[in-house]
C-alpha positions in Angstrom: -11.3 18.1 -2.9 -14.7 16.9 -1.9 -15.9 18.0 1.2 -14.7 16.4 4.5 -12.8 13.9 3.0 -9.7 14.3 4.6 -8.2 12.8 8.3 -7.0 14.5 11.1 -4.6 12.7 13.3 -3.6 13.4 16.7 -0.5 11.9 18.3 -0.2 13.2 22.2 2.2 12.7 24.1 3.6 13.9 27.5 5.1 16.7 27.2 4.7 17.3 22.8 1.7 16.6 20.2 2.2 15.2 16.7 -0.3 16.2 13.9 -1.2 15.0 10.7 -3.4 15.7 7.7 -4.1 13.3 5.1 -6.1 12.5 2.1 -6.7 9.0 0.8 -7.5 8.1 -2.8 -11.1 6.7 -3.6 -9.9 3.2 -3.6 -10.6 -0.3 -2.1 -7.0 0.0 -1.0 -6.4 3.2 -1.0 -2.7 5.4 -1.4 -2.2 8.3 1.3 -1.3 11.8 0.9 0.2 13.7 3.9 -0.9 17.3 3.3 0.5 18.9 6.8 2.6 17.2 9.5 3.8 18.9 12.5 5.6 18.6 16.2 4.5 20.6 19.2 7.2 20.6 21.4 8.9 21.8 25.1 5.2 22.1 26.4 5.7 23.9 29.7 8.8 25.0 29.0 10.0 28.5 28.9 12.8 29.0 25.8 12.1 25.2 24.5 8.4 25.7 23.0 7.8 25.7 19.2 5.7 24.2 16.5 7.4 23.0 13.8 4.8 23.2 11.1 5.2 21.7 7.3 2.3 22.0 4.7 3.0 20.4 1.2 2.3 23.5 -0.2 3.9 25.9 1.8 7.1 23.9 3.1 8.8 23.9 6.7 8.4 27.0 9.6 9.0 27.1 13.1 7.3 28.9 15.6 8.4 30.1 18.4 5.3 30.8 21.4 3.9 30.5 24.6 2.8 26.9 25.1 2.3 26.5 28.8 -0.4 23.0 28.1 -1.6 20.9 26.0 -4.6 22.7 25.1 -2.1 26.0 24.6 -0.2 23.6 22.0 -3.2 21.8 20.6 -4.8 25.5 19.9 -1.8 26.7 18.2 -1.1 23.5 16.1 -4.6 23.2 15.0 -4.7 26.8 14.1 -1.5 26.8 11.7 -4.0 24.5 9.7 -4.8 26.1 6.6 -8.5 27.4 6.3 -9.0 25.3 3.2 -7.6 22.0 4.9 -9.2 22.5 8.0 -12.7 22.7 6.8 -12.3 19.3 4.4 -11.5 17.2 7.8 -14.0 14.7 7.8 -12.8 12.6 10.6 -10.1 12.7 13.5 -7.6 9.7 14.4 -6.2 9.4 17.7 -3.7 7.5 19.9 -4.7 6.6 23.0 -1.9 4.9 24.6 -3.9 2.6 27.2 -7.3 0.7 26.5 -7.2 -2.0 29.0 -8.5 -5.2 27.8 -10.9 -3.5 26.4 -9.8 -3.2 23.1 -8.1 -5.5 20.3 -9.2 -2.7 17.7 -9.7 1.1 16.7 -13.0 2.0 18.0 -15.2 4.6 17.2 -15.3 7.1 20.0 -18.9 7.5 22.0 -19.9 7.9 25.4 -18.8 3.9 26.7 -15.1 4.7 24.9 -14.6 7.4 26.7 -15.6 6.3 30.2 -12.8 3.3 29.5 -10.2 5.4 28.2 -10.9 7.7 31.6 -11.1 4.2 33.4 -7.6 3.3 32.2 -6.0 6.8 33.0 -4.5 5.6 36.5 -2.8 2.9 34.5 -1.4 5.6 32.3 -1.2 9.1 33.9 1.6 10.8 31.8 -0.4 10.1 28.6 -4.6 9.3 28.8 -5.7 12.4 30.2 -4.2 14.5 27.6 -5.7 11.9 25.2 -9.0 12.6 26.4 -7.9 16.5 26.1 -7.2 16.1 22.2 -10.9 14.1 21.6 -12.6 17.2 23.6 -10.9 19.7 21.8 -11.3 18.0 18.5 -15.0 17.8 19.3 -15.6 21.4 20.2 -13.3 22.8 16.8 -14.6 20.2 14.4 -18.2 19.9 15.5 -19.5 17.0 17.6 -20.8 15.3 13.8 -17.2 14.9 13.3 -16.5 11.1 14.1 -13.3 10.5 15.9 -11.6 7.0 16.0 -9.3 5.9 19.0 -6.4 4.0 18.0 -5.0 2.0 21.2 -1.1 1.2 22.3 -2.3 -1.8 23.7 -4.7 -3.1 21.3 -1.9 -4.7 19.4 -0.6 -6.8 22.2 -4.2 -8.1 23.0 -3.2 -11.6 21.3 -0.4 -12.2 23.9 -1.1 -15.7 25.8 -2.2 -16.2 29.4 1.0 -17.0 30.1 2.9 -14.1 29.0 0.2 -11.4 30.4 -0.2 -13.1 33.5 1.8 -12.5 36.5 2.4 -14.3 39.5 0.1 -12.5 41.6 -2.9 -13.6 43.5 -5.5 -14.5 41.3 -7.8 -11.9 41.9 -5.2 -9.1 41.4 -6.0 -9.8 37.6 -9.2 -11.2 38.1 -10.5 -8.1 40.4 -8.6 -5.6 39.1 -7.2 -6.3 35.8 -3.7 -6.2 36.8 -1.1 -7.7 34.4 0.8 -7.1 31.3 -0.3 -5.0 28.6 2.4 -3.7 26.6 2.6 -0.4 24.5 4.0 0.9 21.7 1.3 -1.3 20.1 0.2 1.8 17.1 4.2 1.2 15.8 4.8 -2.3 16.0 1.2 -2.9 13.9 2.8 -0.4 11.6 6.5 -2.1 11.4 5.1 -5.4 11.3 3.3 -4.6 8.6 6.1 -3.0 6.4 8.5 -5.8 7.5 6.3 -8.4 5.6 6.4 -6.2 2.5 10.1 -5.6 2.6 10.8 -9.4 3.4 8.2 -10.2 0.4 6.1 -12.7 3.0 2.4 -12.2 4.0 2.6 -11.0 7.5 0.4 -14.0 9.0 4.3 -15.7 8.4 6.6 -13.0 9.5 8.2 -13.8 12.6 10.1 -10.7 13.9 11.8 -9.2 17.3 11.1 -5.5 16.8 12.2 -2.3 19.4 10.7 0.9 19.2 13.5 2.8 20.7 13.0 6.5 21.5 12.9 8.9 25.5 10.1 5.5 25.9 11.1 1.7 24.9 10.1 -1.3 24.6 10.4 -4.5 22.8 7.8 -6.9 21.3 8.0 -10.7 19.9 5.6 -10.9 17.2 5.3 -14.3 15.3 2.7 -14.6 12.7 2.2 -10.7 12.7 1.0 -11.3 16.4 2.9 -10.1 19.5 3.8 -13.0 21.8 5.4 -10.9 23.7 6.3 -7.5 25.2 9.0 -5.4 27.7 5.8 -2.6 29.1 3.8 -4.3 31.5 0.8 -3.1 33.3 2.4 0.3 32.7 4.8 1.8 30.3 7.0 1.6 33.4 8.1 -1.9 33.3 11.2 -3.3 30.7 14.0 -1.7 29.2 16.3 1.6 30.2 14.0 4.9 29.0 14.7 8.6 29.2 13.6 8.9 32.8 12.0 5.5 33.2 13.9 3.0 35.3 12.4 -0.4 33.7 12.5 -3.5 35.2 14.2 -3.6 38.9 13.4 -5.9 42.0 9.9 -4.8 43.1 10.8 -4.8 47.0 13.1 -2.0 45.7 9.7 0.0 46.3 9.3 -1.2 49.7 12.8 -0.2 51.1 12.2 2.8 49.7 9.0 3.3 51.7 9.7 1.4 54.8 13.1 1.6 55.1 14.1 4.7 53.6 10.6 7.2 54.3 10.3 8.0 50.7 6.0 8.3 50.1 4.0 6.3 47.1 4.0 9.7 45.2 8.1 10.5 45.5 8.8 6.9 44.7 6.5 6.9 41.6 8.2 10.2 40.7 11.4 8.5 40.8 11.0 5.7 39.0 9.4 7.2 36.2 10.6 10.8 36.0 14.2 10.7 38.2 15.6 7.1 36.7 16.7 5.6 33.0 19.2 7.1 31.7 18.8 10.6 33.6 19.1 9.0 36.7 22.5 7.1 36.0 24.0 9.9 34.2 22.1 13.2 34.5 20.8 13.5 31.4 18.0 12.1 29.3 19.5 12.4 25.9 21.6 9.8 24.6 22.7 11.8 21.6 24.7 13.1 24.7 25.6 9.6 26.1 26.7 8.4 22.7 29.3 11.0 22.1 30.6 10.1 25.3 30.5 6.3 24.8 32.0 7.2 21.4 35.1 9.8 22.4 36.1 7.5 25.6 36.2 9.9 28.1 33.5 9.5 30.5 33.4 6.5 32.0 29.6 7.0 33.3 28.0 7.8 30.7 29.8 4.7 28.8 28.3 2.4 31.5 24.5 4.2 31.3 25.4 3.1 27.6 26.1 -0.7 28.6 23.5 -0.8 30.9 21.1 0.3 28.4 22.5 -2.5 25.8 22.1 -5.1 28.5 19.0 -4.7 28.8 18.1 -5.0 25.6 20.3 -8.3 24.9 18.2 -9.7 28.0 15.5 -9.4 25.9 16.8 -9.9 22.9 17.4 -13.6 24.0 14.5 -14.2 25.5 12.3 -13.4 22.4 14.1 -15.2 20.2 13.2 -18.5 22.3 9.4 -17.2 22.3 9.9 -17.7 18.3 11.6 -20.9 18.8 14.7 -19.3 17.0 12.8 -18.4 13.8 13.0 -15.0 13.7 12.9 -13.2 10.0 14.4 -10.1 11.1 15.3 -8.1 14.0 14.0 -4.7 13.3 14.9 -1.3 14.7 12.3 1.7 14.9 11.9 4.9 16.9 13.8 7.8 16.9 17.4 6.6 18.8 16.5 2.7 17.0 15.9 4.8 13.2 19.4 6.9 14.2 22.0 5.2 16.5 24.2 3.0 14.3 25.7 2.3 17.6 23.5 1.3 19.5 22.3 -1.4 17.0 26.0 -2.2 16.6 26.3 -2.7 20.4 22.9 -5.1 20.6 24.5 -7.3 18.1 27.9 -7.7 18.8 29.2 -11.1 19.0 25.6 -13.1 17.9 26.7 -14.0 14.6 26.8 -18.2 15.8 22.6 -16.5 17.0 22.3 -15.3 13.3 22.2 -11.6 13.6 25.7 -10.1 12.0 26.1 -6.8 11.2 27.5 -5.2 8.1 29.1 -1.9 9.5 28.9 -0.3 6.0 25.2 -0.8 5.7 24.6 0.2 9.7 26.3 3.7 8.8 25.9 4.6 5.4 25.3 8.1 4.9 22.3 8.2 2.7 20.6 11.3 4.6 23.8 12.8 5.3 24.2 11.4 8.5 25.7 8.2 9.0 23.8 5.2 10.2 20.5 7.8 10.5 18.1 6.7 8.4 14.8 8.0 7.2 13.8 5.2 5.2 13.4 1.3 4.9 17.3 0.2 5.1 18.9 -3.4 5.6 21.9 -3.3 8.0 22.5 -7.2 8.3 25.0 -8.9 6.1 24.2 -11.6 3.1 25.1 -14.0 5.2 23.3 -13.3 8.2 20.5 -16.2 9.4 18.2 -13.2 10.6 18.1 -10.0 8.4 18.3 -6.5 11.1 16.7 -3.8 10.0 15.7 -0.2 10.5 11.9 0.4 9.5 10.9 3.8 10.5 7.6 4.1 12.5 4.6 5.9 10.9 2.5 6.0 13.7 0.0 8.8 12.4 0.1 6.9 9.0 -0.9 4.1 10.9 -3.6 5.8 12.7 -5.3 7.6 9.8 -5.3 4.1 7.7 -7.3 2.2 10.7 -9.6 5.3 11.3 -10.3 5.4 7.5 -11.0 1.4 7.1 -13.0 1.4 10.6 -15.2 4.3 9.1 -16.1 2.8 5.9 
């Protein structure tokens, strides 16, 4: 191994981190080897917190420890690395989930990157700051020499038109203040995009694809020519489908007879909408493992309707990006950890759009290939022959994705 030659990636989110190591091969295009992976989880949490930790020479552990932060987590992560691996990293990826309009790229982190990725924090609250955490704390265990690339949610969706980003506000609410739509999940659908074009056998400047990254956060994006057109997050991660414990789109004068009419303060309502609502908020609980066995057995008629609500939603947008592509969509592609797992779910989405060109074959959608039907851990085609547009389950590499943009930016 020749020294620092291998990327550290950092995936942070609000209340877990994501780690990866990789080496690339000396190449113009080069292969990638994941050396260590890992998931710190239940941060804050009393009997929830563990790392699970696997090194490709060592295998899979768990750990079971105090992580009461971030930094707690991102200390114990970093020091399951071994000694070897830790002192070849060279550089360190990161996602950074907001960027403004700042950014339609990775950038190299300095001084001005930072002040904009502090900048866009209010726009983001649950997820910058403890993006900024990871690029100090990388700085003070790798060395300041250590260049460290931010790799942007939003930079992906920085091609969506006027019209789509735009919202009918006073003109100055964008101009002034930079309010309008920004879309997330950006890291992914660059990734899935990507990997759909190979899969399909097309160059991905003609791939046309509706793709949702479904997981506790959601969202949909339109992407035609390898570009998003369009996207469900808006100024915030807040806006579009049903989440976890995110409401999505509702009537925005909902806010106001909160406030006015019902006494409720900017901070509870915020706290409501994207911490109290989703799926936890019409059923009591944020995990739709739990919903789906419900939906499934028949015998709890709320959960089933948190279930259709969820699918609505969904089919809203469904039909609304297939007329941003004009109808000519390649593929409808599922991602993220409920879209890579829930044979339901993508059973539900497409039900009855056969005369739309999306049908189904049940076999494919729940194969058991990993030993659990319809969850799948690879590339699979769930669509039949004669379906107009293919569906599919890519799933996401998101650290992947950010160590291959921090290598070719630091080239």
């Amino acid at each position: 191994m020749s020294a620092k030659s291998l990327t550290f990636v950092l995936n942070i989110g609000s209340s877990s981190v994501k780690y990866a190591l990789y080496r690339a091969s000396a190449a113009a295009q080069p292969t990638w080897e994941l050396l260590v992976d890992g998931l710190a989880e239940g941060i804050g949490t009393e009997d929830q917190a563990r790392i699970k930790h696997v090194c490709s020479e060592a295998g899979k552990s768990t750990h079971t420890m105090p992580l009461p932060d971030h930094r707690a987590a991102l200390v114990g992560a970093i020091g399951l690395l071994p000694d070897e691996l830790k002192a070849g990293i060279g550089s360190v990826g990161h996602r950074v989930v907001h960027g403004g309009e700042a950014f339609s790229d990775a950038a190299l982190i300095d001084g001005a990157v930072l002040a904009s990725i502090e900048t866009s924090a209010a726009l983001a609250p649950l997820h910058n700051p403890w993006n900024l955490l990871g690029i100090e704390m990388s700085t003070e265990i790798f060395g300041a020499a250590t260049p460290q690339v931010a790799v942007f949610d939003t930079a992906f969706h920085q091609t969506l038109p006027k019209s789509a980003y735009l919202y009918a506000l006073p003109r100055e609410m964008y101009e002034k203040h930079a309010i309008r739509r920004y879309g997330f999940h950006g890291t992914s659908f660059k990734y899935v995009t990507e990997e759909t074009a190979r899969v399909l056998g097309k160059p991905v400047g003609e791939t046309n694809i509706i793709a949702c990254h479904i997981g506790n956060g959601a969202s949909m994006a339109a992407i035609e020519g390898g570009r998003s057109v369009d996207t469900s997050m808006g100024l915030t991660p807040l806006q579009g489908l049903v989440m976890g414990t995110r409401c999505g789109d509702i009537d925005p004068a909902i806010v106001l007879h909160l406030q006015q009419a019902l006494g409720y303060s900017a901070q509870e309502v915020s706290n409501m909408l994207n911490k109290e609502s989703g799926f936890l908020g019409l059923c009591g609980t944020m995990d739709d493992r739990e919903v789906e066995a419900a939906y499934l057995a028949g015998d709890d008629p709320v959960m089933a309707l948190t279930k259709e609500v969820q699918v609505h939603r969904m089919r809203q947008y469904l039909g609304s990006y297939m007329v941003a592509l004009k109808g000519r969509v390649d593929a409808l592609v599922f991602t993220g950890g409920l879209g890579e797992k829930s044979h339901l779910l993508r059973t539900l989405v497409c039900e009855g759009l056969a005369g739309m060109g999306l049908e189904i074959d049940e076999g494919r959608n729940r194969s058991d290939a990993c030993g659990r039907a319809g969850v799948f851990d690879e590339n699979t085609l769930c669509s039949t022959d004669g379906s107009g547009s293919q569906v599919w389950v890519i799933p996401t590499n998101e650290e992947l994705s950010i160590a291959q943009q921090t290598h070719a930016l630091l080239l």
